[in-house]
MOPAC internal coordinates of N, CA, C and O (Angstrom, degrees):
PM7 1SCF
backbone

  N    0.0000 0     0.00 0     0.00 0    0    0    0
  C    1.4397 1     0.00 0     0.00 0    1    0    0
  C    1.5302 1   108.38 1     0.00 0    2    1    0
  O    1.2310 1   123.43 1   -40.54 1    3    2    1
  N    1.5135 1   111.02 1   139.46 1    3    2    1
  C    1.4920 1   119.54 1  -174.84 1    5    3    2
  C    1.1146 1   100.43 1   -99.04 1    6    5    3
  O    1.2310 1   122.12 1   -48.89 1    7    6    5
  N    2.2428 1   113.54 1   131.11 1    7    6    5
  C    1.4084 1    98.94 1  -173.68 1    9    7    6
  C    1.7131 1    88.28 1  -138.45 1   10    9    7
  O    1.2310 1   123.24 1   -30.50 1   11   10    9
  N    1.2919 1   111.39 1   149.50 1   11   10    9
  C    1.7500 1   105.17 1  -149.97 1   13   11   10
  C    1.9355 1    82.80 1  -141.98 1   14   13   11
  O    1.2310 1   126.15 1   -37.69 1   15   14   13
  N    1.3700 1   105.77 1   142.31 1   15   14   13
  C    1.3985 1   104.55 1  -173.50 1   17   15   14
  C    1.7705 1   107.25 1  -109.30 1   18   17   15
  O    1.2310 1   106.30 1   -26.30 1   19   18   17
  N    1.2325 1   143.06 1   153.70 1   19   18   17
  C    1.3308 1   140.57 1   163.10 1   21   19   18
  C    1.9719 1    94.03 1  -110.54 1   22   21   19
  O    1.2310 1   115.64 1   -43.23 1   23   22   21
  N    1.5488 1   125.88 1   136.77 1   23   22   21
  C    1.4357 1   120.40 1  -178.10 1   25   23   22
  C    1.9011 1    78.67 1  -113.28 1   26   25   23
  O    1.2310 1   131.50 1   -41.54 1   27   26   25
  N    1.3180 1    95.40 1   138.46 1   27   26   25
  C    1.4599 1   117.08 1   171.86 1   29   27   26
  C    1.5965 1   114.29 1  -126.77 1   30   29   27
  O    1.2310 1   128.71 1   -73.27 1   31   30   29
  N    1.5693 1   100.83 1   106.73 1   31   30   29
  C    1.6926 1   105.11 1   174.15 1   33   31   30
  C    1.2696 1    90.11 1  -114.77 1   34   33   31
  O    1.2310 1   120.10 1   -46.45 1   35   34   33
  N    1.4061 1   117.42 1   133.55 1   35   34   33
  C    1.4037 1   145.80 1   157.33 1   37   35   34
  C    1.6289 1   118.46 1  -125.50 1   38   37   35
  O    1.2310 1   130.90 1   -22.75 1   39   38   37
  N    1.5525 1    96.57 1   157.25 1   39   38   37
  C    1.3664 1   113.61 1  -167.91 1   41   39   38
  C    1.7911 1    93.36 1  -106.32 1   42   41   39
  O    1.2310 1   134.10 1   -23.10 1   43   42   41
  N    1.0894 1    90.34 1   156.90 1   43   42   41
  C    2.0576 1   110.41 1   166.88 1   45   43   42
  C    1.1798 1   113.86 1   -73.49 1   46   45   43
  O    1.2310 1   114.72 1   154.20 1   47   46   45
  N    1.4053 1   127.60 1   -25.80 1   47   46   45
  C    1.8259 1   127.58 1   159.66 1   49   47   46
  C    1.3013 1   129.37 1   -70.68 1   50   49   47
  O    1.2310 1   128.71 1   172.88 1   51   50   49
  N    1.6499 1   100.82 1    -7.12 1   51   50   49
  C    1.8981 1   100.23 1  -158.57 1   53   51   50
  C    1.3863 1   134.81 1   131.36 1   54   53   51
  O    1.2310 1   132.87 1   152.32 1   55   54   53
  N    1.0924 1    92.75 1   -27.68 1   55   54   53
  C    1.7220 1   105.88 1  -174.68 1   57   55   54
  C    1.8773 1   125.91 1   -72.52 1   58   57   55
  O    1.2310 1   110.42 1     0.15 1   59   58   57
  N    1.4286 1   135.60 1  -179.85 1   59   58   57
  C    1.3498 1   116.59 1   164.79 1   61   59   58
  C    1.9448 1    86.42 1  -156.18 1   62   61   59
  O    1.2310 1   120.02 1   -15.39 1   63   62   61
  N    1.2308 1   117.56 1   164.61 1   63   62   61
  C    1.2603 1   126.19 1   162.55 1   65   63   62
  C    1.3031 1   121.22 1   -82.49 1   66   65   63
  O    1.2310 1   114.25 1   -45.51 1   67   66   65
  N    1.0768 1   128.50 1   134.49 1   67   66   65
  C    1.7932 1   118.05 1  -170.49 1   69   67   66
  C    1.6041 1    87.67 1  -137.19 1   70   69   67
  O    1.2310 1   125.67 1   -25.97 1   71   70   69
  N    1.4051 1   106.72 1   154.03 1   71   70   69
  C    1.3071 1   112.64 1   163.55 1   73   71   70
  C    1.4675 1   112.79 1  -133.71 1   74   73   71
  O    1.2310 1   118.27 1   -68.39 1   75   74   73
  N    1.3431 1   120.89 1   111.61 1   75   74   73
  C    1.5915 1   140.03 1  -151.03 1   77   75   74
  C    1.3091 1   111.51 1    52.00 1   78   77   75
  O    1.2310 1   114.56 1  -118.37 1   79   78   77
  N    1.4757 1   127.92 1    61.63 1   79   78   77
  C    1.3706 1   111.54 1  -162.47 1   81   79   78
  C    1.1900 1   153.19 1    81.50 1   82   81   79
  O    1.2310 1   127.73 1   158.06 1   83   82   81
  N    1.5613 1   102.73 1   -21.94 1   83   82   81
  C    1.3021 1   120.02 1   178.20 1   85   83   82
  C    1.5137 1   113.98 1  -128.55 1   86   85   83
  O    1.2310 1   126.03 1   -20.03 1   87   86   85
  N    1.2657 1   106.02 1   159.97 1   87   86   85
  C    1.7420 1   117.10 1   163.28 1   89   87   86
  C    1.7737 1   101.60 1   -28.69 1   90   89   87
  O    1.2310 1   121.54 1    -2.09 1   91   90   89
  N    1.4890 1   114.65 1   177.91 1   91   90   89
  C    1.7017 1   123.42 1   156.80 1   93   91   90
  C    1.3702 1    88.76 1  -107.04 1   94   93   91
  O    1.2310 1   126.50 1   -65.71 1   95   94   93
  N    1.6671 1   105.11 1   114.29 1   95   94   93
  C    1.3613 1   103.41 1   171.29 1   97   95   94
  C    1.6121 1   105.52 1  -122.62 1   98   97   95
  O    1.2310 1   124.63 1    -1.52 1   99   98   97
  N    1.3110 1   108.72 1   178.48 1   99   98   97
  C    1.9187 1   114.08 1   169.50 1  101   99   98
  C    1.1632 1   109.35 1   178.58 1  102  101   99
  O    1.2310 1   124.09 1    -3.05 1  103  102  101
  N    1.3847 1   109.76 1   176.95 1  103  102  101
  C    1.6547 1   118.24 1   171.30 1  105  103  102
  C    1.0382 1   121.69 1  -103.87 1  106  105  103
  O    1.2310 1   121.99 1   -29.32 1  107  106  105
  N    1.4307 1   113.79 1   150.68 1  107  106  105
  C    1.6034 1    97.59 1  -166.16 1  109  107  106
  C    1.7541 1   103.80 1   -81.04 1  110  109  107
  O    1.2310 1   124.32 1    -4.44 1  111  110  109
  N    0.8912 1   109.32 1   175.56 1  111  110  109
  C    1.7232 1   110.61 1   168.38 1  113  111  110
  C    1.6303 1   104.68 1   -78.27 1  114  113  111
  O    1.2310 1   121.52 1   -14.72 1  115  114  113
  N    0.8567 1   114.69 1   165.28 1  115  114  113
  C    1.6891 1   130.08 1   171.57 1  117  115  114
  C    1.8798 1    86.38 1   -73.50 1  118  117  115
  O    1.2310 1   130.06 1   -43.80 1  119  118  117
  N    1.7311 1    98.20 1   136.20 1  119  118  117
  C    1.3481 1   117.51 1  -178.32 1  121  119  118
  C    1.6703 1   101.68 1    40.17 1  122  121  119
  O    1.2310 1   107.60 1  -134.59 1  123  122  121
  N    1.2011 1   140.73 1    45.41 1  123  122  121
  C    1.0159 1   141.71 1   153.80 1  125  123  122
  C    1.7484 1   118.51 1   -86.83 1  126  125  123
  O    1.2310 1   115.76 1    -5.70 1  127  126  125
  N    1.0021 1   125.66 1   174.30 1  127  126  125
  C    1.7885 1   155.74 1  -164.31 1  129  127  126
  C    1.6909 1   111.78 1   -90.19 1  130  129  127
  O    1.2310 1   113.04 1  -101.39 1  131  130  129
  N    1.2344 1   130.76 1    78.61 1  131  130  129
  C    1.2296 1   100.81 1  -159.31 1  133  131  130
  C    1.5555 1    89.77 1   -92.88 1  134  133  131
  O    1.2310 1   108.27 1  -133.77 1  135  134  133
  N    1.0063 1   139.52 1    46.23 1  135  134  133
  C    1.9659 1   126.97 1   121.14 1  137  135  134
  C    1.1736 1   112.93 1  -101.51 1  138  137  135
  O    1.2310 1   110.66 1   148.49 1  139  138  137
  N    1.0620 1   135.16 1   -31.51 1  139  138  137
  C    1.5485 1   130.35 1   167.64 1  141  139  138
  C    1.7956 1   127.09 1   -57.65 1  142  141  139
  O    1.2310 1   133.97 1   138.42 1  143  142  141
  N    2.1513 1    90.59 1   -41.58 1  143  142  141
  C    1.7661 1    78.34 1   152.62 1  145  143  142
  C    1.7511 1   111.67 1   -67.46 1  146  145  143
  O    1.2310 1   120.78 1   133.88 1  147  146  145
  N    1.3997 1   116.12 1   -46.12 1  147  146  145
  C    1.3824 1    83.78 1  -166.25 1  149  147  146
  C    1.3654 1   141.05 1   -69.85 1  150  149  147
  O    1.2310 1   127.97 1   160.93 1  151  150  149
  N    1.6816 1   102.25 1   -19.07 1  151  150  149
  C    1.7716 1   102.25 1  -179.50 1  153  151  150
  C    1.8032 1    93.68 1   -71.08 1  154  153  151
  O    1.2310 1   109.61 1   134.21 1  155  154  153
  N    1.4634 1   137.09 1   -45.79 1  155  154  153
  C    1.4895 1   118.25 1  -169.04 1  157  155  154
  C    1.8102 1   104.21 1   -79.56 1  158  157  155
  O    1.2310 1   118.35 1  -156.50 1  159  158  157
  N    1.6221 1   120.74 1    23.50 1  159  158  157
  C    1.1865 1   116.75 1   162.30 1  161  159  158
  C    1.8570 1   103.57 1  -109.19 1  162  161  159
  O    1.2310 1   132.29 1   165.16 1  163  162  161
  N    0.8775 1    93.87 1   -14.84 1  163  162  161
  C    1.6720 1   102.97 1  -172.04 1  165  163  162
  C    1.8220 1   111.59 1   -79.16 1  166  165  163
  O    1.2310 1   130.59 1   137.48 1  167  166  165
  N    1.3542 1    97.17 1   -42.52 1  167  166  165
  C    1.1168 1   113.43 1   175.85 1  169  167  166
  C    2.1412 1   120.00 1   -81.33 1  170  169  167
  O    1.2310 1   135.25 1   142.78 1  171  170  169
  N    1.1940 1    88.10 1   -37.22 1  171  170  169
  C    1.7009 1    91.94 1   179.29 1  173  171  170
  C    1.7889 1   107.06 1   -49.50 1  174  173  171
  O    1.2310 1   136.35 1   129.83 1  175  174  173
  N    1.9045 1    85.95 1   -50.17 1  175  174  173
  C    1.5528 1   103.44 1  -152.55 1  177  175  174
  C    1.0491 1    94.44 1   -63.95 1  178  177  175
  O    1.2310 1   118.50 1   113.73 1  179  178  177
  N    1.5940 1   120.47 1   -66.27 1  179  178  177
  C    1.4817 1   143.82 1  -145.38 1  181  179  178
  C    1.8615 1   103.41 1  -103.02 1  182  181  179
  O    1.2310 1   111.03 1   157.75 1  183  182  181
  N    0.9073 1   134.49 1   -22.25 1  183  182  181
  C    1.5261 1   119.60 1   172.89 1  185  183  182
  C    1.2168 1    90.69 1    71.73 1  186  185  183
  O    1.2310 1   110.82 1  -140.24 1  187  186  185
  N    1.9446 1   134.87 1    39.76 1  187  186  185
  C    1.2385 1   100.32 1   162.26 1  189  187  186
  C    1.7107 1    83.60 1  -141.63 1  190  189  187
  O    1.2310 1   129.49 1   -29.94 1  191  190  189
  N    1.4966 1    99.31 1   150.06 1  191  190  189
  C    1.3286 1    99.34 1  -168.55 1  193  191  190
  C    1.7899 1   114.11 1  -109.23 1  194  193  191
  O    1.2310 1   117.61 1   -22.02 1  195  194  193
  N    0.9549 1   122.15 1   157.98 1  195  194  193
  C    1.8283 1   125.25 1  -164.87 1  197  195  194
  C    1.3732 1    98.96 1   179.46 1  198  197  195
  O    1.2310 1   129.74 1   -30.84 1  199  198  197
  N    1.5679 1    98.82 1   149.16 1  199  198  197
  C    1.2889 1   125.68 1  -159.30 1  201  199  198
  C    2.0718 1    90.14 1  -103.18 1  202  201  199
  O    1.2310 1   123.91 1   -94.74 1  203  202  201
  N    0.6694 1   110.10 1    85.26 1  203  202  201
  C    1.8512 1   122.96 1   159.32 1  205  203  202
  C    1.1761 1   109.69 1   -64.05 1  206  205  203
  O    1.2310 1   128.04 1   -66.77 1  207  206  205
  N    2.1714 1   102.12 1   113.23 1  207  206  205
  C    1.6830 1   111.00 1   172.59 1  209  207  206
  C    1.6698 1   103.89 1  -135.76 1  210  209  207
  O    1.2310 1   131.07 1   168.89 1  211  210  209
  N    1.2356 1    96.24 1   -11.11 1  211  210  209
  C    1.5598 1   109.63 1   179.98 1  213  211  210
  C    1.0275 1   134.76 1  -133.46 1  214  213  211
  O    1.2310 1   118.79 1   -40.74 1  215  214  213
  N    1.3515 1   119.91 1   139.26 1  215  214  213
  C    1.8616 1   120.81 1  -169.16 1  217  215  214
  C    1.8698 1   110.79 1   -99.72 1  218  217  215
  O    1.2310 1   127.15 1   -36.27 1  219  218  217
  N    0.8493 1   103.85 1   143.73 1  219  218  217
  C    1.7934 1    94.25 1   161.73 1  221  219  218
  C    1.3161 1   124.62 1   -86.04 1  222  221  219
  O    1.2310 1   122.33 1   165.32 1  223  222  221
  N    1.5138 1   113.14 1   -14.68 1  223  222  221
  C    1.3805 1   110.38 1  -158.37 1  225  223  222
  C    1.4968 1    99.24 1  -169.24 1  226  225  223
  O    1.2310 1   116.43 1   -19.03 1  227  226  225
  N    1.6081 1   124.39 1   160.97 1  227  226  225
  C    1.1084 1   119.57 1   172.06 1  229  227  226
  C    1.4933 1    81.42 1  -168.06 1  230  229  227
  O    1.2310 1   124.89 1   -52.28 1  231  230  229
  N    1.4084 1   108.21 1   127.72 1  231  230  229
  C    1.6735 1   126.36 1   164.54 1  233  231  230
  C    1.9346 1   119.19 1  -124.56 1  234  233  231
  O    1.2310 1   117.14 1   -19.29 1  235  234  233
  N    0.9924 1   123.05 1   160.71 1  235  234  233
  C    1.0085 1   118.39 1  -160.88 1  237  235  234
  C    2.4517 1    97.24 1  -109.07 1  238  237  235
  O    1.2310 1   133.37 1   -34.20 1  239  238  237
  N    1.3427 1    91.76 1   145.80 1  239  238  237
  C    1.4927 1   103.52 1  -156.58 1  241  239  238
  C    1.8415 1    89.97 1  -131.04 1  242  241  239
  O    1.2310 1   124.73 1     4.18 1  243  242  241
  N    1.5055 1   108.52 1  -175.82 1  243  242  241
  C    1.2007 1   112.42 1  -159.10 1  245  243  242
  C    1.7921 1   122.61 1    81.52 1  246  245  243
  O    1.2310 1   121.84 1   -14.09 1  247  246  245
  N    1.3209 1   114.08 1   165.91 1  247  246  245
  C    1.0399 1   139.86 1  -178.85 1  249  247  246
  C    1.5444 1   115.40 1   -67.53 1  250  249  247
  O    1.2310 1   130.92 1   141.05 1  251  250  249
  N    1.4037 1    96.53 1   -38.95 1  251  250  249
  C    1.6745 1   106.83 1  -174.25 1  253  251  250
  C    1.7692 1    90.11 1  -129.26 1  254  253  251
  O    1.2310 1   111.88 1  -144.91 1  255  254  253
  N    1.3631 1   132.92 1    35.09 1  255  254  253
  C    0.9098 1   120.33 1  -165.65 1  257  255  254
  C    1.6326 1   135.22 1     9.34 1  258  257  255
  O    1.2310 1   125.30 1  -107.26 1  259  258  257
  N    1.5308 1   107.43 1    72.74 1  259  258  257
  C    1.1345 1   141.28 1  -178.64 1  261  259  258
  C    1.1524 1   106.73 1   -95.49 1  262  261  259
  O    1.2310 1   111.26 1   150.06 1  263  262  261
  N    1.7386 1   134.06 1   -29.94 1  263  262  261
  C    1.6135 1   106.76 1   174.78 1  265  263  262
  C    1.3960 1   105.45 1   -97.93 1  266  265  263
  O    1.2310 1   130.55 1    30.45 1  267  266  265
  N    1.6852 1    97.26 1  -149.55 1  267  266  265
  C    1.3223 1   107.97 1   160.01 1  269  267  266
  C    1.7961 1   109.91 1  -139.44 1  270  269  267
  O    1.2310 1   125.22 1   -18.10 1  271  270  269
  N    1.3856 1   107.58 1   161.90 1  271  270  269
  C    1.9392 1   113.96 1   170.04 1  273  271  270
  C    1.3074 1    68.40 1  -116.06 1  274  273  271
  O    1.2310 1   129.37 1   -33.68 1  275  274  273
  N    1.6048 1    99.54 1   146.32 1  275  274  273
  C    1.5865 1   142.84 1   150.60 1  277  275  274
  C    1.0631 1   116.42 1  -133.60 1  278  277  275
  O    1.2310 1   117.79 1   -87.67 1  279  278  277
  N    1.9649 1   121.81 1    92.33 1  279  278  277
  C    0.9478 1   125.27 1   141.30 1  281  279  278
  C    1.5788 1   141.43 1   -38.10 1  282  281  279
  O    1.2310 1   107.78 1   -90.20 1  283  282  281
  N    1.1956 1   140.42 1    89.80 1  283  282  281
  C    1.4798 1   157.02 1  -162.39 1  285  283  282
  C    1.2655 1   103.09 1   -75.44 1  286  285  283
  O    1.2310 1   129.36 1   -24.42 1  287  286  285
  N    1.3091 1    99.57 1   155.58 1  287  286  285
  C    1.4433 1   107.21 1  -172.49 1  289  287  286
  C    1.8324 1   100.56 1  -108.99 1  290  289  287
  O    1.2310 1   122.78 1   -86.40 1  291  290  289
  N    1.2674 1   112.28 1    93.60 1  291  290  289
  C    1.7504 1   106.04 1   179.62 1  293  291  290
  C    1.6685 1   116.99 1   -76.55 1  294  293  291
  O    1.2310 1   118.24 1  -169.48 1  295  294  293
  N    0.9643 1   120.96 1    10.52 1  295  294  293
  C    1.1803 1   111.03 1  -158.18 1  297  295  294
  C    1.7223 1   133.38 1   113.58 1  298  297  295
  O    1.2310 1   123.33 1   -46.01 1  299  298  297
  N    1.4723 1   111.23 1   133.99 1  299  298  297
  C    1.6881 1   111.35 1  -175.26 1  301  299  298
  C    1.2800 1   102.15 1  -115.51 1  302  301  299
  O    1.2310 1   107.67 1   -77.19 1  303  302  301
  N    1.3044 1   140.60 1   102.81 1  303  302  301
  C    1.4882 1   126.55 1   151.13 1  305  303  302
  C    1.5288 1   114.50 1   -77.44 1  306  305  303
  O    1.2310 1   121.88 1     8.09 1  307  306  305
  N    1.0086 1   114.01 1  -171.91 1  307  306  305
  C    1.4747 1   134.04 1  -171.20 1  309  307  306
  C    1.3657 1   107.38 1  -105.86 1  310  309  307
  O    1.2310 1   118.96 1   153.23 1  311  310  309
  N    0.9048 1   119.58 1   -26.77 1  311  310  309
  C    2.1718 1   122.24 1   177.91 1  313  311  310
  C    1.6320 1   103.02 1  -160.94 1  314  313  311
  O    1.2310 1   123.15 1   -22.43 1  315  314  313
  N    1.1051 1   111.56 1   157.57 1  315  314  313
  C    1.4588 1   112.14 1   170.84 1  317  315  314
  C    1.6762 1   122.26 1   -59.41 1  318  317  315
  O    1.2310 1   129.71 1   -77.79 1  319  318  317
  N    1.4501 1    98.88 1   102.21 1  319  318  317
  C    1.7469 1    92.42 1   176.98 1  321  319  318
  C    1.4627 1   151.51 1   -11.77 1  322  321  319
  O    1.2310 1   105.42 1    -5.50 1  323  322  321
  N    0.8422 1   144.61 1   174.50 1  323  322  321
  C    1.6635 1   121.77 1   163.88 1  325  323  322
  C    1.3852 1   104.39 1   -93.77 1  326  325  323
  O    1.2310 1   122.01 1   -11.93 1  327  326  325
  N    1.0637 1   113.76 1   168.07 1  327  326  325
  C    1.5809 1   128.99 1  -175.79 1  329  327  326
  C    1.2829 1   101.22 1   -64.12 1  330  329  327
  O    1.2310 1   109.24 1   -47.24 1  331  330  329
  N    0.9692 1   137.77 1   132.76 1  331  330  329
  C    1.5531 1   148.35 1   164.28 1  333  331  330
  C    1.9706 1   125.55 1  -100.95 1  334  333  331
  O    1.2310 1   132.42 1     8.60 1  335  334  333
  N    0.8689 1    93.61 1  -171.40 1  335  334  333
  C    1.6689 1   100.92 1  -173.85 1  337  335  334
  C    2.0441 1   100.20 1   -87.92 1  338  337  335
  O    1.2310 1   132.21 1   143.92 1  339  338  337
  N    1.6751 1    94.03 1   -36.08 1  339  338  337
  C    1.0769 1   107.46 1  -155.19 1  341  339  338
  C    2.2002 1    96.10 1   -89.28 1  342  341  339
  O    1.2310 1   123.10 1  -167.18 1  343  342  341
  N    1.2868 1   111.67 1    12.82 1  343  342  341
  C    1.1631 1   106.28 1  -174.06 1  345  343  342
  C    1.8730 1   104.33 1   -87.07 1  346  345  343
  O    1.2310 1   122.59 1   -47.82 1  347  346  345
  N    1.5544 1   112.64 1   132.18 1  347  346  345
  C    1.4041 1   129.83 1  -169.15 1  349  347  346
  C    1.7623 1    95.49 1   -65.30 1  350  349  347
  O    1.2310 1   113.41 1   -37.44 1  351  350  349
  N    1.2189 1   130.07 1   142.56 1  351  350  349
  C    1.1141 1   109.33 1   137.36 1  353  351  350
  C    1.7574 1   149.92 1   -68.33 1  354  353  351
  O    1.2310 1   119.00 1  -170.80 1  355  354  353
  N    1.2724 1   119.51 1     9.20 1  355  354  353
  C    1.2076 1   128.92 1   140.04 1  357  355  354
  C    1.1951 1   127.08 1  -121.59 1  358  357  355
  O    1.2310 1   122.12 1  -114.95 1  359  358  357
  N    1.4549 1   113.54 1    65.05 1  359  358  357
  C    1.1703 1   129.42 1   149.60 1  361  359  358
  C    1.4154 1   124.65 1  -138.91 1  362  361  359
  O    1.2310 1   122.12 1   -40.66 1  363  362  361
  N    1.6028 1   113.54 1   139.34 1  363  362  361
  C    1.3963 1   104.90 1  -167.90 1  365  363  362
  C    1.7866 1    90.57 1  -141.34 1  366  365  363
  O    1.2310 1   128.85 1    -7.90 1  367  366  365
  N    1.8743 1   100.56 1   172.10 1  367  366  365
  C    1.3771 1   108.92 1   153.78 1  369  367  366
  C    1.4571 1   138.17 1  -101.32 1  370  369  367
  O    1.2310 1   117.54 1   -65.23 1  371  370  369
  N    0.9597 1   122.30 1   114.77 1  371  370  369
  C    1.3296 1   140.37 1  -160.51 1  373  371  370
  C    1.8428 1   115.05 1   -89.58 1  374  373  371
  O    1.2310 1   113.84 1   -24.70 1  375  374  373
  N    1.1860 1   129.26 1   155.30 1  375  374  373
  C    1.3748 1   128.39 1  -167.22 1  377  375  374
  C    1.9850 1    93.79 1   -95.04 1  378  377  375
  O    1.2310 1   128.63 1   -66.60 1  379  378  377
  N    1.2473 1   100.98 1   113.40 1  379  378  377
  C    1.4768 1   104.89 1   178.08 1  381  379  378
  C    1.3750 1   124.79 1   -25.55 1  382  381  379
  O    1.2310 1   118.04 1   156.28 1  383  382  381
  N    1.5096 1   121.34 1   -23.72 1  383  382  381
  C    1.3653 1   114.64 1  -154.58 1  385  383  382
  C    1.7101 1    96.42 1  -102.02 1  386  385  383
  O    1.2310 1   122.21 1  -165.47 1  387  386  385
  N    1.7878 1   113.37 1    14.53 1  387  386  385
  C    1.2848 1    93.62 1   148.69 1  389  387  386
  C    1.2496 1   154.93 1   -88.49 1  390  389  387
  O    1.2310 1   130.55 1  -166.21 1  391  390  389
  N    1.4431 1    97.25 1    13.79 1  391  390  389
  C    1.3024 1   127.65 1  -175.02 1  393  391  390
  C    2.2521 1   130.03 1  -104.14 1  394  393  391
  O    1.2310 1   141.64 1  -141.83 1  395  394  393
  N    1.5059 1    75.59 1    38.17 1  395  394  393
  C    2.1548 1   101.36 1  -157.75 1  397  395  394
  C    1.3460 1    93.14 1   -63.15 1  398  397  395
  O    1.2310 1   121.53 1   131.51 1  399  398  397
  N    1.6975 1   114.69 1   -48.49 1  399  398  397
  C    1.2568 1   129.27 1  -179.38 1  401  399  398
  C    1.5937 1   129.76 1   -24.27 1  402  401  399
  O    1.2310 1   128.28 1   120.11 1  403  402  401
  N    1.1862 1   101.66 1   -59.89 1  403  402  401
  C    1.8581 1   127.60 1  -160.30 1  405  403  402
  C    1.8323 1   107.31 1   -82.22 1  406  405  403
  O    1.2310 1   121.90 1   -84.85 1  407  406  405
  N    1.1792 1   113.96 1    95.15 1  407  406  405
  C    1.5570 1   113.68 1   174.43 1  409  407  406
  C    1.7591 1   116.54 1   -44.76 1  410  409  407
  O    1.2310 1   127.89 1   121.28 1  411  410  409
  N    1.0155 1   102.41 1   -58.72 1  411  410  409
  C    1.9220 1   117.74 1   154.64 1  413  411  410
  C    1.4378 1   112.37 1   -29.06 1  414  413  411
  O    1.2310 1   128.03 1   103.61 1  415  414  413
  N    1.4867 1   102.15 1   -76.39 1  415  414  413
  C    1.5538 1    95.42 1  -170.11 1  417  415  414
  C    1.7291 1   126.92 1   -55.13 1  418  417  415
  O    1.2310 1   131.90 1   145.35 1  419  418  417
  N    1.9675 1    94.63 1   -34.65 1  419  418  417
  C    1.3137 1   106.53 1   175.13 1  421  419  418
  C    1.9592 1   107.60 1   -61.89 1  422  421  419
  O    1.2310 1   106.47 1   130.94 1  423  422  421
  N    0.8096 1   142.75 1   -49.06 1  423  422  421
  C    1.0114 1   147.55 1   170.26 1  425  423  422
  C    1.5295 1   116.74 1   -43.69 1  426  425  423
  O    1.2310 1   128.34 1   128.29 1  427  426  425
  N    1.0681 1   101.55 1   -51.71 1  427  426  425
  C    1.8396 1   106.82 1   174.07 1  429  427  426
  C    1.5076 1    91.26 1   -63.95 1  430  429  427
  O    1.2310 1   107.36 1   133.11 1  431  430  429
  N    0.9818 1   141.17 1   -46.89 1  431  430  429
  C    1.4433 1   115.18 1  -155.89 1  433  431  430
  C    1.5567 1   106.91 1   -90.78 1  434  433  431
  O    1.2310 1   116.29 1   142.21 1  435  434  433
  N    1.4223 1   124.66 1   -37.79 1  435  434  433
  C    1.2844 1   119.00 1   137.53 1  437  435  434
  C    1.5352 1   121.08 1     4.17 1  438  437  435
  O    1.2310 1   128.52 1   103.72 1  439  438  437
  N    1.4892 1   101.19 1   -76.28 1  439  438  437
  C    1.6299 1   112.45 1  -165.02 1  441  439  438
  C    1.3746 1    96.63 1   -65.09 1  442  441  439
  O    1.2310 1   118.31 1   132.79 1  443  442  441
  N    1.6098 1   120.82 1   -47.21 1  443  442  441
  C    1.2247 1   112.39 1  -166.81 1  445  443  442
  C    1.4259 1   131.49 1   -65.81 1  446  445  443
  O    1.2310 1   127.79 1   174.34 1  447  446  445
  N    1.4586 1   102.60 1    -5.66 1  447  446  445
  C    1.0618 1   115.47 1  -168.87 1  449  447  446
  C    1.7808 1   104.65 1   -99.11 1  450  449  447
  O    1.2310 1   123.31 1   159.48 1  451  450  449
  N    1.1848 1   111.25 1   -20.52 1  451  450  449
  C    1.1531 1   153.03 1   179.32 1  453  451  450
  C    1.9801 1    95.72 1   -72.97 1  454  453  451
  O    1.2310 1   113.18 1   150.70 1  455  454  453
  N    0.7233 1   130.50 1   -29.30 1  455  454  453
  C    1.8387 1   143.01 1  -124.26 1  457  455  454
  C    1.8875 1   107.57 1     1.72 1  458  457  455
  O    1.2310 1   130.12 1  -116.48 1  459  458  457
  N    1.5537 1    98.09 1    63.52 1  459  458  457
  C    1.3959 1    97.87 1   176.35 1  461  459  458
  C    1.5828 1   112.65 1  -115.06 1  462  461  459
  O    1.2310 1   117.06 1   -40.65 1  463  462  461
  N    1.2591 1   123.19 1   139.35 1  463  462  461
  C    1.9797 1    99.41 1  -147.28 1  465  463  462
  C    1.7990 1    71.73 1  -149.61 1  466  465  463
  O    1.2310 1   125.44 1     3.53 1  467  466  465
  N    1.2217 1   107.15 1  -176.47 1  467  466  465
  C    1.9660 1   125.44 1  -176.00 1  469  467  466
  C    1.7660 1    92.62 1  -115.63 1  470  469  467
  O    1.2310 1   120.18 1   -29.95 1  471  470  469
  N    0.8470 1   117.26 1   150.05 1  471  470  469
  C    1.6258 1   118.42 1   154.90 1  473  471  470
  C    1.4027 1   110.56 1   -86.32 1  474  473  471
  O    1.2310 1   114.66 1   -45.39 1  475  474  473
  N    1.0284 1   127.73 1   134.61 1  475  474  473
  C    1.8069 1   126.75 1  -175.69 1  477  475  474
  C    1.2791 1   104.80 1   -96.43 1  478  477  475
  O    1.2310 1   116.37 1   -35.91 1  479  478  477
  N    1.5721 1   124.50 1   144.09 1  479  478  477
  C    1.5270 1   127.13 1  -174.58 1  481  479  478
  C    1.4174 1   124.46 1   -67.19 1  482  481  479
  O    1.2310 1   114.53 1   -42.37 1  483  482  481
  N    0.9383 1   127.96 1   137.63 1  483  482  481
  C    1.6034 1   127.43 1  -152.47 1  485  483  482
  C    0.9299 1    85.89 1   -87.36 1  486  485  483
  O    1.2310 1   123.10 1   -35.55 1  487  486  485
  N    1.9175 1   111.67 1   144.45 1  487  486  485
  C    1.3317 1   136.07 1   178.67 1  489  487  486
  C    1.4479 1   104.12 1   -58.84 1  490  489  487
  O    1.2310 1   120.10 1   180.00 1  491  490  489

């Protein structure tokens, strides 16, 4: 089974982290970590680093719905950070509502708003 992660950091004003536009997304490896892919996807993409233990969401994807999306929980600040040393150059913060599209994502933020999250299985 193919299981592919989206990491979602959002702010309490509005905001989300995107890297070129998009979520930090990936696949997990076969028998791989899916918080461990996502904090070293969070960090590759985005230069920002977080400790991933919780998902918002997980829906099932594929043709015969054989995998899974696991939306991750990256982190909530309160306003968009200050610029750091550690900020990627393609990565920016974006105004949440560019994200109307994605049934998944809408749902994660739902929950989050909700503060209802998954515990992820310990490595």
């Amino acid at each position: 089974m193919s299981q592919q992660v989206i990491v979602l950091v959002i702010t309490r004003n509005g905001y989300v982290l995107l890297h070129r536009d998009q979520l930090p997304q990936a696949t997990v490896p076969n028998h791989g970590n899916l918080a461990l892919t996502g904090r070293l996807t969070l960090a590759r993409q985005t230069g920002h680093l977080a400790d991933i233990t919780r998902a918002w969401t997980v829906r099932s994807i594929g043709p015969d719905n054989d995998g899974e999306l696991w939306v991750l929980d990256g982190g909530v600040h309160d306003t968009v950070p200050d610029a750091t040393e550690d900020t990627h150059p393609h990565a920016r913060w974006a105004p949440i509502t560019t994200l109307t599209e994605n049934q998944a994502i809408q749902e994660a933020l739902e929950a989050a708003d909700a503060g209802i999250s998954v515990q992820l299985p310990a490595t």
